[in-house]
C-alpha positions as YAML, in Angstrom:
chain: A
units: angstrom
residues:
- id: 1
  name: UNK
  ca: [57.54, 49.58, -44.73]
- id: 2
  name: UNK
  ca: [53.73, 49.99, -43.54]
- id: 3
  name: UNK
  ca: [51.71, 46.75, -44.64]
- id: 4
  name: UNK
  ca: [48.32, 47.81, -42.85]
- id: 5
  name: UNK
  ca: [47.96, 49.08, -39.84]
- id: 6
  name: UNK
  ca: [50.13, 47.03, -36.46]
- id: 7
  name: UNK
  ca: [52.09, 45.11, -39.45]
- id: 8
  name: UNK
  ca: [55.50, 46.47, -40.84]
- id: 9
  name: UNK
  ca: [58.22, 45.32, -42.76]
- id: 10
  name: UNK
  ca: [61.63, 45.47, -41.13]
- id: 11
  name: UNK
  ca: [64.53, 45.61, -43.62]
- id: 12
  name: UNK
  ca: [67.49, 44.47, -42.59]
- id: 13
  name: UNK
  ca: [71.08, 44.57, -44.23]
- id: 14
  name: UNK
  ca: [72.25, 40.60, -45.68]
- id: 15
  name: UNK
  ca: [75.33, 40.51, -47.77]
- id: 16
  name: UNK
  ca: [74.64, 43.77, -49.69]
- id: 17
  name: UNK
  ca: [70.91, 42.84, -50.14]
- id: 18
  name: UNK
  ca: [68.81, 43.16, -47.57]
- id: 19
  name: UNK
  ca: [66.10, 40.52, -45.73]
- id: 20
  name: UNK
  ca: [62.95, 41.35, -44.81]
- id: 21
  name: UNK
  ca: [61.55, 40.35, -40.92]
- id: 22
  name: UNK
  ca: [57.91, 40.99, -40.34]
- id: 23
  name: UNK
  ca: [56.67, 42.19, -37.21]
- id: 24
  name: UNK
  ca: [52.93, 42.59, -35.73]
- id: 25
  name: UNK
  ca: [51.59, 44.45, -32.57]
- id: 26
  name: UNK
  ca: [48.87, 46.10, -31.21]
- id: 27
  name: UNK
  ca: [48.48, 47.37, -27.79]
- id: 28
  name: UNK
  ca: [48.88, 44.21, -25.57]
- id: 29
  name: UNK
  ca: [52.16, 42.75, -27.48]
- id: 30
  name: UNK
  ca: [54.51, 42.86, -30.68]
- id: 31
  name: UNK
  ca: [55.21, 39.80, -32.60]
- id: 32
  name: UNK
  ca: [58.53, 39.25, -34.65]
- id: 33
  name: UNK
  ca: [58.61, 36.76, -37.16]
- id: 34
  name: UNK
  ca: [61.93, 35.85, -38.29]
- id: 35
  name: UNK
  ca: [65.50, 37.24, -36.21]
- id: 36
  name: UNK
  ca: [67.49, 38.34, -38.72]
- id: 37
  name: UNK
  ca: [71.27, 37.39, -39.34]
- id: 38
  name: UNK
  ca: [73.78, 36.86, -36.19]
- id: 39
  name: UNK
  ca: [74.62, 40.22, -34.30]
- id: 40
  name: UNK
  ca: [71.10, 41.88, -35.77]
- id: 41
  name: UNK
  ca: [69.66, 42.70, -33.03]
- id: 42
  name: UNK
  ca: [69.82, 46.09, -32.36]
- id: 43
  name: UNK
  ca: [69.11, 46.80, -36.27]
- id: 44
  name: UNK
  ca: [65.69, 45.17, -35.53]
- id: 45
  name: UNK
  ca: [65.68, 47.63, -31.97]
- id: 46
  name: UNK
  ca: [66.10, 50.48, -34.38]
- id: 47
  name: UNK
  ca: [63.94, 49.43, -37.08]
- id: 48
  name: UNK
  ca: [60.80, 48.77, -34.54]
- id: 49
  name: UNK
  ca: [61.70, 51.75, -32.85]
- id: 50
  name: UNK
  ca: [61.23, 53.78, -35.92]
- id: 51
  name: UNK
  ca: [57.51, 52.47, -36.73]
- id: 52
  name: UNK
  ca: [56.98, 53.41, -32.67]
- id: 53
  name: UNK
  ca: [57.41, 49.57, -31.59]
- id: 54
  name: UNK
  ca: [59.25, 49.46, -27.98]
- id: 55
  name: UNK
  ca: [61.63, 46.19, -27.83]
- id: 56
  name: UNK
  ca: [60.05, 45.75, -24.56]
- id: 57
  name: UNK
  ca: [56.53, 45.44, -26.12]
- id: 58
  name: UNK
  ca: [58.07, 42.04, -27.96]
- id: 59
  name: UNK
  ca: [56.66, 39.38, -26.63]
- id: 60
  name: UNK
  ca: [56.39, 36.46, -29.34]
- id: 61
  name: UNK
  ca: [58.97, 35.51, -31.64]
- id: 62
  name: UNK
  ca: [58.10, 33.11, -34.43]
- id: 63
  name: UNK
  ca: [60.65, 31.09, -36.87]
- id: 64
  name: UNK
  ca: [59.49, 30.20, -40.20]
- id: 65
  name: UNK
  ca: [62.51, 27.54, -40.52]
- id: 66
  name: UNK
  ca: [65.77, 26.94, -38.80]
- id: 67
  name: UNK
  ca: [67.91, 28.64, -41.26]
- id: 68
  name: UNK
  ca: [70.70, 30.75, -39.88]
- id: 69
  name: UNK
  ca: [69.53, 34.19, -41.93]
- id: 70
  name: UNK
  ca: [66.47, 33.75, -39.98]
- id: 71
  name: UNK
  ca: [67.35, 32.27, -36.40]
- id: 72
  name: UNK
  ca: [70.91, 34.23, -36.50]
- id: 73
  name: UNK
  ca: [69.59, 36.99, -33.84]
- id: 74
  name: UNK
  ca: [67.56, 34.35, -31.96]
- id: 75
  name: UNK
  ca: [70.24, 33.82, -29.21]
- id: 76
  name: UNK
  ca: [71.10, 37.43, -28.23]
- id: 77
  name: UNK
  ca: [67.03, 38.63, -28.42]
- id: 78
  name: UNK
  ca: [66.53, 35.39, -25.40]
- id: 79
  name: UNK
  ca: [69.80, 36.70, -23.87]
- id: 80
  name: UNK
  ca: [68.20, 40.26, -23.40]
- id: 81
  name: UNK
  ca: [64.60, 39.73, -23.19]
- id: 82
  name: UNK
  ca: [64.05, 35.82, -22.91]
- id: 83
  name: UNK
  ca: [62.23, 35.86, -19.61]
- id: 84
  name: UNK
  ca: [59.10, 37.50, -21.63]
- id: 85
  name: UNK
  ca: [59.32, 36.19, -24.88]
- id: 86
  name: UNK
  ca: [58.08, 32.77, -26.55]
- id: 87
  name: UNK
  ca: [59.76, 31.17, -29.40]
- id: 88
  name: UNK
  ca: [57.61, 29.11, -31.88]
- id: 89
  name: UNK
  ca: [58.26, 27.11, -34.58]
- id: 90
  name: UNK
  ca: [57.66, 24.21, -36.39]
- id: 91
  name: UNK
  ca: [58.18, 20.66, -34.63]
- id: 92
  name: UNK
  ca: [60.33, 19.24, -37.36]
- id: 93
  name: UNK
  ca: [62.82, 22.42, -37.63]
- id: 94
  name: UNK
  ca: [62.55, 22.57, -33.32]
- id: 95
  name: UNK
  ca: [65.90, 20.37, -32.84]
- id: 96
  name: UNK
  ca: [67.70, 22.02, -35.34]
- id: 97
  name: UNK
  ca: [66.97, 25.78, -33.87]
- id: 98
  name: UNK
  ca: [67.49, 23.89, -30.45]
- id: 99
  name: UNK
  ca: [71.28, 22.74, -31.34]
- id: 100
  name: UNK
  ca: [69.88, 19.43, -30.90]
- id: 101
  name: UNK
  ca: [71.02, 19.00, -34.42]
- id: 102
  name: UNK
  ca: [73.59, 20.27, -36.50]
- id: 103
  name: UNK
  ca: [71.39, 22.81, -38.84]
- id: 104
  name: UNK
  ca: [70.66, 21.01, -42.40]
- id: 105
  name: UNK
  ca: [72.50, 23.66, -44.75]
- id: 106
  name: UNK
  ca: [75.07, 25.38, -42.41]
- id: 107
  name: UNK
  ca: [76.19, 21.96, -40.19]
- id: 108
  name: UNK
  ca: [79.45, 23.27, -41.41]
- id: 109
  name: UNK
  ca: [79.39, 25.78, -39.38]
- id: 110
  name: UNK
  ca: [80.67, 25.06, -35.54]
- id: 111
  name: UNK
  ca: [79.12, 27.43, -33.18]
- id: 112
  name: UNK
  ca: [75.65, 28.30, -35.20]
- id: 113
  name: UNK
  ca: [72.66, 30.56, -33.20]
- id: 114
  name: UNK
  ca: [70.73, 28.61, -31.64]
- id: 115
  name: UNK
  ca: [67.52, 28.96, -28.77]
- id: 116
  name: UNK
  ca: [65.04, 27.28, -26.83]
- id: 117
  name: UNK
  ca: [61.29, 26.34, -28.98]
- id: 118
  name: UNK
  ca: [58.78, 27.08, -26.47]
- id: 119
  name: UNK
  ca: [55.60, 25.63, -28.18]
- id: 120
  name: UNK
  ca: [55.54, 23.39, -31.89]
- id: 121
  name: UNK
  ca: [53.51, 24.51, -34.27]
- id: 122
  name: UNK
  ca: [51.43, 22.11, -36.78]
- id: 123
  name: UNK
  ca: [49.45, 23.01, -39.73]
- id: 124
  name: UNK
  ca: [46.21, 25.05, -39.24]
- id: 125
  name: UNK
  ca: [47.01, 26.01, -36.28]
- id: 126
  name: UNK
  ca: [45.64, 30.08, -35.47]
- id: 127
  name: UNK
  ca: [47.58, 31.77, -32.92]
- id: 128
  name: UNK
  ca: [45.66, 34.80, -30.98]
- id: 129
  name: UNK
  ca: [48.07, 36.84, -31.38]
- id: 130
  name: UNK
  ca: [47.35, 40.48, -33.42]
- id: 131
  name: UNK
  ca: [44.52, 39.46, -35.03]
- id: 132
  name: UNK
  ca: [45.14, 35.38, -35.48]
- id: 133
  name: UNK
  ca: [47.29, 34.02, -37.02]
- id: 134
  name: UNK
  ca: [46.88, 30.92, -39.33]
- id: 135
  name: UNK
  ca: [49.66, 28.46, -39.65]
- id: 136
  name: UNK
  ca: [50.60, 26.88, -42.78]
- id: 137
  name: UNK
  ca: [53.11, 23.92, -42.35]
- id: 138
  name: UNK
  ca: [55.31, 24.34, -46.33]
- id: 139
  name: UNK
  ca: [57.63, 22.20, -46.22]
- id: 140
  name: UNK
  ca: [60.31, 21.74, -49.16]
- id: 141
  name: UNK
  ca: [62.61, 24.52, -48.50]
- id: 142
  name: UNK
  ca: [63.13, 22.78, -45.18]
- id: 143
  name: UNK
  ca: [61.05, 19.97, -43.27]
- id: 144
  name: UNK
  ca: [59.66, 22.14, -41.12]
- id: 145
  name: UNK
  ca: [59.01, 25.84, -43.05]
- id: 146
  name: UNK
  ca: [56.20, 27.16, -42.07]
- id: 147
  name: UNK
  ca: [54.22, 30.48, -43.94]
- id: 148
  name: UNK
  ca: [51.95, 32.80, -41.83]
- id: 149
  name: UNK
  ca: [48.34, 34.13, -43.08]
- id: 150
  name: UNK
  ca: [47.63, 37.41, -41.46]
- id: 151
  name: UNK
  ca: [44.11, 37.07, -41.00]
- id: 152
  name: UNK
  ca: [43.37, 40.80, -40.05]
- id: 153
  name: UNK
  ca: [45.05, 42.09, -43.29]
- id: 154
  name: UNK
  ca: [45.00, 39.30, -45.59]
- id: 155
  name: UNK
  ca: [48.67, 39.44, -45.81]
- id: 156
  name: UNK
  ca: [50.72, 36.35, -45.94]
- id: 157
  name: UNK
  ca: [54.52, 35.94, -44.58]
- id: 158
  name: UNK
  ca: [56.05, 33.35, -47.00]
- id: 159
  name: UNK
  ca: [59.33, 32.68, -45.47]
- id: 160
  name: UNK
  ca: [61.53, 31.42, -48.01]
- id: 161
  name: UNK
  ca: [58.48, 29.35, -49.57]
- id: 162
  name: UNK
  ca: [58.92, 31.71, -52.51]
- id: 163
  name: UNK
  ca: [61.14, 34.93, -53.00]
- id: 164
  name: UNK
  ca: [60.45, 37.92, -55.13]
- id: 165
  name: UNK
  ca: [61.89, 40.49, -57.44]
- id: 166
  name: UNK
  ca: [60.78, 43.92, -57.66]
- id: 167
  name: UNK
  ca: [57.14, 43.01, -56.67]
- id: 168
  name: UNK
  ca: [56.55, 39.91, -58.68]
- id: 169
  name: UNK
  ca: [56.86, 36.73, -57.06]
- id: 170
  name: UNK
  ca: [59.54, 34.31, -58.55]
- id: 171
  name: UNK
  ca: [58.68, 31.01, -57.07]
- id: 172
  name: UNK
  ca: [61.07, 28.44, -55.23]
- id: 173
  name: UNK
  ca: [64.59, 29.39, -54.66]
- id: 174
  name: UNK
  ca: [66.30, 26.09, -56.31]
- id: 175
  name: UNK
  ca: [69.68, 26.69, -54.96]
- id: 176
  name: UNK
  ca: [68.44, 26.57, -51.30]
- id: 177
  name: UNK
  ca: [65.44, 24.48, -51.37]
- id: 178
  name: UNK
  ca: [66.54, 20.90, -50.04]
- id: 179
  name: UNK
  ca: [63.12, 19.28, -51.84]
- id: 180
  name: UNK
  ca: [62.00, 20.86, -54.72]
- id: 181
  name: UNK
  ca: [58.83, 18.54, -55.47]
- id: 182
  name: UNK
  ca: [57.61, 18.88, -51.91]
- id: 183
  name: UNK
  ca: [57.97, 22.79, -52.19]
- id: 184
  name: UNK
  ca: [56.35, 23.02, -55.34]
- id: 185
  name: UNK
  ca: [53.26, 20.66, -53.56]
- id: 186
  name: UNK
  ca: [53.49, 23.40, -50.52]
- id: 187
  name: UNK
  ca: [52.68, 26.40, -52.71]
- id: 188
  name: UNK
  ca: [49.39, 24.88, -53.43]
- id: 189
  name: UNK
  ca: [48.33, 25.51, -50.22]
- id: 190
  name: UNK
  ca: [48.01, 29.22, -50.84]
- id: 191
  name: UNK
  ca: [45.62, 28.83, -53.40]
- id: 192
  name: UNK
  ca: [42.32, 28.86, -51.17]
- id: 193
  name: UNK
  ca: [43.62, 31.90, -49.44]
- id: 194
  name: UNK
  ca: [42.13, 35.36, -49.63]
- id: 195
  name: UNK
  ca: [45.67, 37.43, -49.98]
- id: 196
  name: UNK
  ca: [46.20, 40.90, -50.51]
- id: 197
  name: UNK
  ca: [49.44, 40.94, -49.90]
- id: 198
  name: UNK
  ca: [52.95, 38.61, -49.61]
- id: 199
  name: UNK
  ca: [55.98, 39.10, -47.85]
- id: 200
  name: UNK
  ca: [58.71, 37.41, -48.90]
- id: 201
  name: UNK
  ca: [61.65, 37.26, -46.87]
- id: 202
  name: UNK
  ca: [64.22, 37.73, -49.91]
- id: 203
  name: UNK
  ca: [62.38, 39.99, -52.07]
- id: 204
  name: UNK
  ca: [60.21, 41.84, -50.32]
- id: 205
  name: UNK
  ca: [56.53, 42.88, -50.41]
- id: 206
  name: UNK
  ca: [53.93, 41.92, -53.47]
- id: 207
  name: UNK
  ca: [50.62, 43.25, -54.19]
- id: 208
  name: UNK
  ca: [49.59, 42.94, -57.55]
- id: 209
  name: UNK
  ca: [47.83, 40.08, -58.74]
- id: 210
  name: UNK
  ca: [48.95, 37.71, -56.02]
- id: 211
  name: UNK
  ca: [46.07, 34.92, -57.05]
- id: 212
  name: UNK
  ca: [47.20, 35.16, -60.80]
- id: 213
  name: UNK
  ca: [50.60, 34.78, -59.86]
- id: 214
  name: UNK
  ca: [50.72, 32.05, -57.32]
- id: 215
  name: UNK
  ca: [48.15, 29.94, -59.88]
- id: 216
  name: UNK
  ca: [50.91, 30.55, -62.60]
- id: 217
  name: UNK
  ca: [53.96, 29.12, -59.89]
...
């Protein structure tokens, strides 16, 4: 799904719903942000493929949290193209995505995906990547969640910050979110932002009165 032109929406299959990984390029580099569930990797080679994205042209990879819906393909993307790509993400998710630490929700779990964090991110940071890209540290649904602004199409990449339902934005995800007054704090941060657009990673894309909306959550 076409956001504007060098960012798409890759949907990807999740338990008979489907998740929603955003990548970025122009003609130096692509940018993924988010990996998808374990063994997803070749459904994000297809899907980048079919906007006219080479996986060889990937050269970033950024985590908005360590969850395992969104680190899951992490291990076999380094495995098959780790010698060109960097991994970011947020310091206080970094041991977690590391296997430093047993992950906060799925520690259950014994062999979880895990990689090597390049560079830590902090809030405000711009990367130079497509455009810039601004960092927003949101922390609630993890310590260490991060949303993206997409400065060149005012689009921002919520993570699990908030989810969405048929184009309307439903706030926090209680169930999953391990600090619900800190995540509620978080969404204030989006408030100064121009945004035209906001892609949530359950849910989906949302267009229509995003300021309204986010004032209301």
């Amino acid at each position: 799904m076409k956001i504007s032109r060098g960012v798409e929406i890759l949907e990807l299959e999740f338990n008979g719903a489907f998740i929603y990984s955003t990548l970025l390029w122009d003609q130096e580099m692509a940018v993924l942000i988010d990996t998808g569930c374990s063994g997803q990797m070749e459904d994000l080679r297809i899907a980048m493929e079919k906007v006219g994205v080479s996986f060889n042209q990937l050269k970033v990879v950024i985590l908005t949290h360590q969850d395992i819906d969104h680190i899951g393909s992490l291990p076999e993307i380094l495995q098959n193209c780790g010698s060109h790509i960097k991994v970011y993400a947020h310091e206080l998710d970094k041991p977690y995505i590391q296997g430093d630490l047993p992950l906060l929700k799925d520690g259950h779990i014994e062999n979880p995906p895990k990689g090597k964090v390049d560079e830590t991110l902090k809030d405000g940071q711009e990367l130079p990547y497509c455009g810039g890209i601004q960092v927003i540290h949101t922390p609630g649904h993890t310590p260490g969640h991060i949303s993206l602004y997409l400065k060149q199409s005012k689009t921002l990449v919520a993570g699990d910050s908030m989810y969405s339902v048929n184009g309307v934005l439903g706030g926090i995800h209680v169930p999953t979110t391990l600090d619900i007054e800190v995540a509620q704090q978080s969404l204030k941060k989006y408030a100064d932002l121009d945004i035209e657009s906001v892609i949530c990673y359950h849910g989906g894309i949302c267009k229509m009165d995003i300021k309204e909306q986010i004032q209301k959550l």
